[in-house]
Structures are given as C-alpha cells and as structure tokens.
C-alpha positions, 0 to 999 in steps of 0.5 A, a space after each residue: 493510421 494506429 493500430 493496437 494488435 491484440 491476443 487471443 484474450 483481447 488483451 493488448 500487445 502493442 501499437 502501431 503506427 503508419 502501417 499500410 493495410 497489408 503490412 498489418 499482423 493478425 489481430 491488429 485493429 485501428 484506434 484513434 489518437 486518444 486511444 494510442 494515448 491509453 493503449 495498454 488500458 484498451 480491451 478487445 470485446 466482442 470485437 470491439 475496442 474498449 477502454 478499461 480504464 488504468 488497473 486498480 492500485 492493490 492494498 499491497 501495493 500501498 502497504 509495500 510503499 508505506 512500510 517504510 514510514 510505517 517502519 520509521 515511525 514504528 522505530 522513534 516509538 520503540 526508542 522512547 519506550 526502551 529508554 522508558 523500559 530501563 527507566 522503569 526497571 531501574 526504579 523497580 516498577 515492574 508493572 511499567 516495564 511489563 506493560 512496555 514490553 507488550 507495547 514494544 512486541 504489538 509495535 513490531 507486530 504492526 508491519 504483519 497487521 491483517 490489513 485485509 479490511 483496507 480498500 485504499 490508502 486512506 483506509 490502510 492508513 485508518 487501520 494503522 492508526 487505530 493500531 497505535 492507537 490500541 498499542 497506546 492505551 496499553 501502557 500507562 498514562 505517562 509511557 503514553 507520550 511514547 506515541 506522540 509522534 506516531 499518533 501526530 
C-alpha cells in the first residue's frame, strides 16, 4: 500500500510505502500509484486527497533566471555606446554624447525594471523589449545601431 502522511494543514509530509495498517502514523491516508508520482502536489481537503497540480512559476523566479542574459546583452550595448560616447566627445558633438549618456544610466537601470505587470516569461520578456526599445529611441538614428543585438 502508499500512503502520503499529512499535517494539520493538509499539507503533505511524506509517502510511504508497504506499511502494514498498524505501522501507520497519524494523518496518514492511502493513494494510488499515479498519485505517489505527484505526491508533493497532493492536498488533504475535506478529508479527502486531492491533486493540486505543480505550484505556479513566480515572475521572479523567471526574472532571477533571465537577469543573466538580460545583463549580457545589457553589457554588448553598453560597449558600443561608449565606444560611441568618445566618439562623439572627441568630434565635439556633445548633443550626441548627452543622449548616450542617459541611454547608458536607462540601460543599466533595466535589471530594477517595475516588472510587476509581467504574468509569465513571455510576457517579462515583452516588457524587457519594449524597454530597450524606449532606451533606443532615445539616442539619435546613427547611435541607434547600438541595440542591434538586443533588439535581435
């Protein structure tokens, strides 16, 4: 027989296996064999076992896991534009060089994005998009070959 032993919450503990009626603890109530498989998803409702399916991925968990990417790409961008930056100082364009230096502060601002619109990956990406594409339009057309690879 399998067992799942519960908390007071309902909340699962652990699974047994081949335990003999009188060897079981309190709170322990059979499953099946499909249910051992998802064992930790299982709830005890009403004094029944349920299945509550995997727990839903947070943003932020997906945001921790694309902030490296993020922060790579974040970091090719920033090379060009202070390779353009100089450029522009040297030439004395400092129009230019103003407008790169407020790309570069929204670049790496990005990581601190108010990401709380975001519902999944797809949608976190979006918002990350949108953001290099606002930081892009912020420069002038030729600086704007910056953000190729980021907007690629």
């Amino acid at each position: 027989m399998r067992y799942v032993i519960f908390d007071q919450a309902g909340m699962p503990v652990t699974a047994c296996l081949d335990l003999a009626a009188e060897e079981l603890p309190e709170g322990a109530h059979e499953i099946d064999a499909a249910q051992m498989d998802v064992w930790p998803h299982l709830r005890l409702v009403n004094g029944e076992v349920v299945d509550s399916g995997p727990p839903p991925v947070v943003v932020a968990t997906i945001k921790t896991r694309l902030l490296p990417d993020l922060r790579a790409r974040r970091d090719l961008a920033m090379n060009v534009l202070d390779g353009l930056q100089s450029d522009a100082l040297a030439s004395g364009d400092t129009g230019t060089a103003l407008a790169i230096k407020t790309a570069k502060q929204a670049c790496r601002d990005i990581p601190a994005l108010n990401t709380v619109a975001a519902t999944d990956e797809a949608s976190l990406r979006a918002l990350y998009l949108a953001e290099w594409q606002r930081i892009a339009a912020l420069v002038p057309a030729p600086v704007r070959a910056a953000f190729a690879a980021v907007l690629a």
